[in-house]
C-alpha positions as CSV (number, residue, x, y, z in Angstrom):
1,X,-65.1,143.5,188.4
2,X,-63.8,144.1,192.0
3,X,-67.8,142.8,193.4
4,X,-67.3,139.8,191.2
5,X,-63.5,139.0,192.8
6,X,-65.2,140.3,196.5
7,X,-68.1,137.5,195.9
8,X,-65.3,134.8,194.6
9,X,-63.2,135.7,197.7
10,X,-65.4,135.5,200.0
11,X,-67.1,132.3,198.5
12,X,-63.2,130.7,199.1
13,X,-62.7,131.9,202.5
14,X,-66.1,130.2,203.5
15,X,-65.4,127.0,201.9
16,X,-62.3,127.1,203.6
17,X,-64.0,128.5,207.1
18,X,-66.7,125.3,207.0
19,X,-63.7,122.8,205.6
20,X,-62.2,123.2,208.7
21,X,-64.8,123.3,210.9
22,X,-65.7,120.0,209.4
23,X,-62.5,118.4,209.5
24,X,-62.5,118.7,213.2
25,X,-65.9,116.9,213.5
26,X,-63.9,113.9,211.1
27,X,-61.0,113.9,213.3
28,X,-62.0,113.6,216.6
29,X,-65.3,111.4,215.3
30,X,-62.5,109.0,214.1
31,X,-60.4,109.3,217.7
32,X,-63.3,108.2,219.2
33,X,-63.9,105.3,217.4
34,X,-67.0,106.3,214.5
35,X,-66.4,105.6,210.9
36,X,-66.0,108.6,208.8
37,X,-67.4,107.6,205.7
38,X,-67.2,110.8,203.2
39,X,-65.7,114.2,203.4
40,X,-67.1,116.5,201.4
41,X,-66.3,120.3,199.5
42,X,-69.0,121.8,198.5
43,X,-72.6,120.4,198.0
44,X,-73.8,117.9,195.5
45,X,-74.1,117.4,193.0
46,X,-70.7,115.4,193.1
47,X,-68.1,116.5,190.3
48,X,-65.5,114.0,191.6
49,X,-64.7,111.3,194.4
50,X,-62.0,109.1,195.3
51,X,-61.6,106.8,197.8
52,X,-58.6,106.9,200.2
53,X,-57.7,103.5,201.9
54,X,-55.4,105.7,204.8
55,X,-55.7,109.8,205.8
56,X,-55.7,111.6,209.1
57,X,-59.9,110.8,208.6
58,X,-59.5,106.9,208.9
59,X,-59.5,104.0,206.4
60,X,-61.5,103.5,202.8
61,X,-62.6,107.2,203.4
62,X,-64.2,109.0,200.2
63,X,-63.1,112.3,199.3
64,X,-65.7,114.4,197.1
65,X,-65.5,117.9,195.4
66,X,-68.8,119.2,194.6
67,X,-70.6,121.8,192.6
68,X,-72.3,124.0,195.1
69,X,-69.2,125.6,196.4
70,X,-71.1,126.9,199.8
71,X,-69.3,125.1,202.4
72,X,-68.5,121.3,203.1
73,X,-69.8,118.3,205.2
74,X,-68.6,115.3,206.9
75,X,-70.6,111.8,206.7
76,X,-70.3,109.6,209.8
77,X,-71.6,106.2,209.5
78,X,-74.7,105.3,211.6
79,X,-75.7,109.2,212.0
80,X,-79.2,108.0,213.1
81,X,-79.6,107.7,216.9
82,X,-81.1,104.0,216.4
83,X,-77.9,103.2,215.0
84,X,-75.7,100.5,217.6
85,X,-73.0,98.7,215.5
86,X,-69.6,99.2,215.8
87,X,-68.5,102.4,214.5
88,X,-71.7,104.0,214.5
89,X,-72.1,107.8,215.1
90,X,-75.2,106.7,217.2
91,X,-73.6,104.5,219.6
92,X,-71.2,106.8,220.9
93,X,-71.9,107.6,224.3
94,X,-72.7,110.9,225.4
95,X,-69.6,112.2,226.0
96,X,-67.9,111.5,222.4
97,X,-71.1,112.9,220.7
98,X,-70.1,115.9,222.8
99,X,-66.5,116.3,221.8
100,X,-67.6,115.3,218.2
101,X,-69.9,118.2,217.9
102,X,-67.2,120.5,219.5
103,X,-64.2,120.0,217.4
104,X,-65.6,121.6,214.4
105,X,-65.8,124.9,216.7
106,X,-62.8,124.4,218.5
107,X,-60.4,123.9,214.7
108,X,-62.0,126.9,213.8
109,X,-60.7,129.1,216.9
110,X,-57.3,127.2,216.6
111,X,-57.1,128.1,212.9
112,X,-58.1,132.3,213.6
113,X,-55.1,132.0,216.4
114,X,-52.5,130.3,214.5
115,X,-53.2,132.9,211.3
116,X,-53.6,136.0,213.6
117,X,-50.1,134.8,215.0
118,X,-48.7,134.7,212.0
119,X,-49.9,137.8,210.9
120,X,-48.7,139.7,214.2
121,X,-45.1,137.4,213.3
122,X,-44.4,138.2,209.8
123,X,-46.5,141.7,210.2
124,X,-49.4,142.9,208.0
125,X,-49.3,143.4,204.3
126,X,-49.2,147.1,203.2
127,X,-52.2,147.9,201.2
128,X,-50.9,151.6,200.4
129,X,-47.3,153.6,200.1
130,X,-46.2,154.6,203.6
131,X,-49.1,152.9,205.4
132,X,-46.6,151.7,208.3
133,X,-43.7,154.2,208.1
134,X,-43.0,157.8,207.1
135,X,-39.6,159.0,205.2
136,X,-37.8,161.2,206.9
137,X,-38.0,164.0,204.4
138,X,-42.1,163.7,204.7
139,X,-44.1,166.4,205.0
140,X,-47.8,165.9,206.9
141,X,-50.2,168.5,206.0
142,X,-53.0,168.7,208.6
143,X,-56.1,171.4,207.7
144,X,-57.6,172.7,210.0
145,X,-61.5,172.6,211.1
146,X,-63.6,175.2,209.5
147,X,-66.9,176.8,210.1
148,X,-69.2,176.2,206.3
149,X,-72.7,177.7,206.7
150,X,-73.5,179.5,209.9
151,X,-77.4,179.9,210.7
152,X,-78.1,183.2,211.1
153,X,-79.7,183.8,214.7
154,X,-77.6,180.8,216.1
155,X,-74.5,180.8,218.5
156,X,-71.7,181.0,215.7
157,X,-73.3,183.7,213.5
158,X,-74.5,185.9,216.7
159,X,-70.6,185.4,217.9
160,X,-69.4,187.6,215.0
161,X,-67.8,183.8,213.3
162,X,-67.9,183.9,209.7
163,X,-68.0,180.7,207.2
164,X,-64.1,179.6,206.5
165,X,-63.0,180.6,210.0
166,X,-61.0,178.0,211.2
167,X,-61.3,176.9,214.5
168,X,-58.3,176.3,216.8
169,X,-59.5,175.7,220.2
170,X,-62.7,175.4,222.3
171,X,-63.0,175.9,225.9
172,X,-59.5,175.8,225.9
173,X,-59.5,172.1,224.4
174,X,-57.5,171.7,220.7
175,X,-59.7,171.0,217.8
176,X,-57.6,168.4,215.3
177,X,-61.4,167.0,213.8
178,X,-64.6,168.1,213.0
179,X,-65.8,164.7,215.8
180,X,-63.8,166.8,218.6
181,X,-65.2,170.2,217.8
182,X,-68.8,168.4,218.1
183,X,-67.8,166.8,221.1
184,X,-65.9,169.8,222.5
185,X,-69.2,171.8,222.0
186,X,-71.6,169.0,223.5
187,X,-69.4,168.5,226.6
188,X,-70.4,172.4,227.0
189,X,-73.5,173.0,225.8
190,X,-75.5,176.2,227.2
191,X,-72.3,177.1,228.5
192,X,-70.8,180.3,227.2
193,X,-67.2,179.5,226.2
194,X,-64.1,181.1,224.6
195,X,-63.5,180.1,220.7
196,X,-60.1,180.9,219.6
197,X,-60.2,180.9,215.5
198,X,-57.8,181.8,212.6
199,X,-59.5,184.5,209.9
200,X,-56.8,185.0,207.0
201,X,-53.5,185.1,209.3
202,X,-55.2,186.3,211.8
203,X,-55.7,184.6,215.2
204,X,-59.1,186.1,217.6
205,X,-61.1,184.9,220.3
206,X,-64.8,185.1,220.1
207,X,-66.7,184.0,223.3
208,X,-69.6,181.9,222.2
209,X,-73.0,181.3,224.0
210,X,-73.7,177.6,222.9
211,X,-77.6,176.1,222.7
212,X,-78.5,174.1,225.8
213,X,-80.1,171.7,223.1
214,X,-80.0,170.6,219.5
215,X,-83.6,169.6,218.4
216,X,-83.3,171.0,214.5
217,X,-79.5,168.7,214.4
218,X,-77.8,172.1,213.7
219,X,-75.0,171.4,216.0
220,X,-74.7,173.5,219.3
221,X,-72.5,176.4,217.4
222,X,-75.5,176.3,214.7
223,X,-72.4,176.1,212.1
224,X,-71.7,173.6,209.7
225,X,-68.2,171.8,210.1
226,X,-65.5,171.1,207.2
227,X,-61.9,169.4,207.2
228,X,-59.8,168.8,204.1
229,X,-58.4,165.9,204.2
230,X,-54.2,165.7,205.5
231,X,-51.6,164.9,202.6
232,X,-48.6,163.6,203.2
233,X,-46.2,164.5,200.5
């Protein structure tokens, strides 16, 4: 159910996207003196039309939904470049074909500004409980990084670190993630550095000899690393 609401979503927000841009071709292709015959949602085939004798597109201009909900289009009269009467899309000079093809870009980027400024106005909708604020009474429970499966022979095992260890610091640096403890131990591989670890409630040093390289992708402590993830409660 949620891929069939993701596909109708984002079947909307295209329509919408394309609309848009093609609204801006309409509008300034009217400003600059070509006929806008037809603006379009969708794709034929046509469900419905009407005619409009006045909008912001120009006079007598047909309005059509249509079945292929993939986009939109706008129909200019005289589109062909052998086209020379009045109104025609191919008589405009060089310079209105120019702004013409433009606009369609240039309503989009308007559109993303005015929505992320409203957005950034009226702030962002909350998708979870607490996504933007904490109560006061909150408690954040952060775990800490822990060693899983050491390779025996490798720097972590040879150390005297055991699996569940959890690792505080490296080379002095504090470890909040398993990415820092990873590139903690790159920034000094072959380097032989102090680990300071918690074993039950017990806090230790251990100095480690890192690997100088990491063909096998065992890590340069030859550990594996685990984090729970933090509650807040």
């Amino acid at each position: 159910m949620e891929i069939v609401i993701g596909i109708i979503i984002g079947v909307i927000a295209l329509t919408l996207l394309v609309a848009t841009h093609e609204l801006g071709h309409g509008i300034v292709a009217r400003r600059n003196g070509v006929v806008v015959e037809e603006f379009g949602i969708g794709f034929p085939p046509q469900a419905y039309s009407k005619v409009i004798k006045k909008s912001i597109l120009g006079e007598n201009v047909r309005f059509s939904l249509n079945w292929l909900p993939l986009g939109g289009f706008v129909k200019l009269q005289g589109e062909h470049d052998a086209a020379d009467q009045p109104g025609d899309y191919g008589a405009a000079t060089f310079w209105q074909k120019t702004k013409i093809l433009l606009a369609g870009v240039t309503v989009n980027w308007l559109t993303a500004v005015v929505l992320l400024t409203g957005l950034a106005w009226v702030g962002l909708p909350k998708m979870i409980d607490n996504q933007f604020y904490l109560p006061s009474d909150a408690v954040v429970s952060n775990h800490p990084v822990q060693l899983g499966t050491l390779t025996p022979g490798l720097p972590a095992a040879k150390a005297g670190l055991r699996q569940g260890d959890a690792i505080n610091q490296l080379a002095g640096q504090t470890v909040r993630s398993t990415t820092d403890l990873a590139h903690f131990a790159s920034q000094h591989k072959g380097e032989t550095v102090p680990i300071v670890y918690t074993r039950g409630d017990k806090q230790a040093t251990a100095m480690v000899a890192l690997r100088k390289d990491n063909p096998d992708r065992k890590g340069y402590l030859g550990a594996e690393l685990t984090k729970q993830q933090d509650t807040i409660r």
